[in-house]
C-alpha positions as CSV (number, residue, x, y, z in Angstrom):
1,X,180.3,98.5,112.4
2,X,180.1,101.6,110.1
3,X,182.2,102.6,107.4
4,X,184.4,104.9,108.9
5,X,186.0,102.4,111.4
6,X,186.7,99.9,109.1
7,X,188.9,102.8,106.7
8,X,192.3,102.6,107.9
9,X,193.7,105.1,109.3
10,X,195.8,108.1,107.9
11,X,198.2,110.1,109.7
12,X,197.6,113.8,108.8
13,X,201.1,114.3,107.8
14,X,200.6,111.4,105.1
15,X,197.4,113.1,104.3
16,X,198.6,116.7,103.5
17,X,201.7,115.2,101.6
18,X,199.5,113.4,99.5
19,X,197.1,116.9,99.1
20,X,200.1,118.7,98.0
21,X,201.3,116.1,95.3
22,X,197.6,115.8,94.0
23,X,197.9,119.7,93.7
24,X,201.1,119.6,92.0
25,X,200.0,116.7,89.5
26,X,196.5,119.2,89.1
27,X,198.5,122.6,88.3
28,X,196.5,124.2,91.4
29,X,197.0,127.7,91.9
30,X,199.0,129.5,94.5
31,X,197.1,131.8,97.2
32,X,198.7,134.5,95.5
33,X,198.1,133.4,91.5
34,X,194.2,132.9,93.0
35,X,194.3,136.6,95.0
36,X,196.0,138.7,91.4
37,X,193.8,137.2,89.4
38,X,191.0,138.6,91.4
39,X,192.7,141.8,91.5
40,X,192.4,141.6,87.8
41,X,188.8,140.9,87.4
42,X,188.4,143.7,90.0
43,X,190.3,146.0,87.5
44,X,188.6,145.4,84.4
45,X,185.4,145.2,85.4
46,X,185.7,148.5,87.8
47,X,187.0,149.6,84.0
48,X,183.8,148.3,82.5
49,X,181.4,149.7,85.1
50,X,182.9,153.4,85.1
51,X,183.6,153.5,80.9
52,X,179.7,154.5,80.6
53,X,179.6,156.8,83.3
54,X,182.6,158.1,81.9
55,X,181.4,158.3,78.6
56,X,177.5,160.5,79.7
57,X,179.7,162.6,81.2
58,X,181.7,163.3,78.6
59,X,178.5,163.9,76.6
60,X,176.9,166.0,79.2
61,X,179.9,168.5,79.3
62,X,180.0,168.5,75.4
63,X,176.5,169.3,75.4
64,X,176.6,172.4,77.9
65,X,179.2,174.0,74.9
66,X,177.5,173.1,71.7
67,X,174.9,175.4,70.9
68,X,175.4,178.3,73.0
69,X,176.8,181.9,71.5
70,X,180.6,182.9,72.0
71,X,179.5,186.4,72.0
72,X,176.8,188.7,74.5
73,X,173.9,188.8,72.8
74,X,173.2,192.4,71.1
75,X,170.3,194.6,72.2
76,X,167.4,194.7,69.8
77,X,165.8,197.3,71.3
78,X,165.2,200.6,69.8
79,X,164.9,204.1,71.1
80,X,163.6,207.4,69.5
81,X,163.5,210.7,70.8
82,X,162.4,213.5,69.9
83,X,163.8,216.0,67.6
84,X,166.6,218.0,69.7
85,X,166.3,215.6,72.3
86,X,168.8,213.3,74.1
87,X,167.0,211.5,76.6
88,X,163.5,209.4,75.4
């Protein structure tokens, strides 16, 4: 004789009533409580994960402006020519 023969036997409609009252008593969560928190952990740490790249980028892009001249640069260059001359 093993143990499960000798339990007595429970009809499955006794058996989920009695689930659903333990998960009452318990405070269990709803599918849908269980399925928007994950959409929440999803969000923030989606928010977490792109606040970095977000953040090099901004950096990046800040450092192609900083630095670098408003204006063309001016010619340094000079040219003579001859006395009477227009051309070098």
């Amino acid at each position: 004789m093993t143990a499960a023969s000798s339990a007595p036997s429970v009809s499955e409609a006794a058996l989920a009533d009695a689930l659903q009252t333990a998960a009452k008593r318990c405070g269990r969560l709803s599918d849908e409580q269980v399925r928007s928190l994950r959409r929440r952990r999803r969000s923030a740490i989606a928010a977490v994960a792109t606040a970095p790249v977000a953040i090099a980028l901004l950096f990046v892009g800040a450092g192609s402006f900083v630095g670098k001249p408003t204006a063309a640069p001016v010619s340094t260059r000079m040219f003579a020519t001859r006395a009477g001359n227009a051309r070098p």
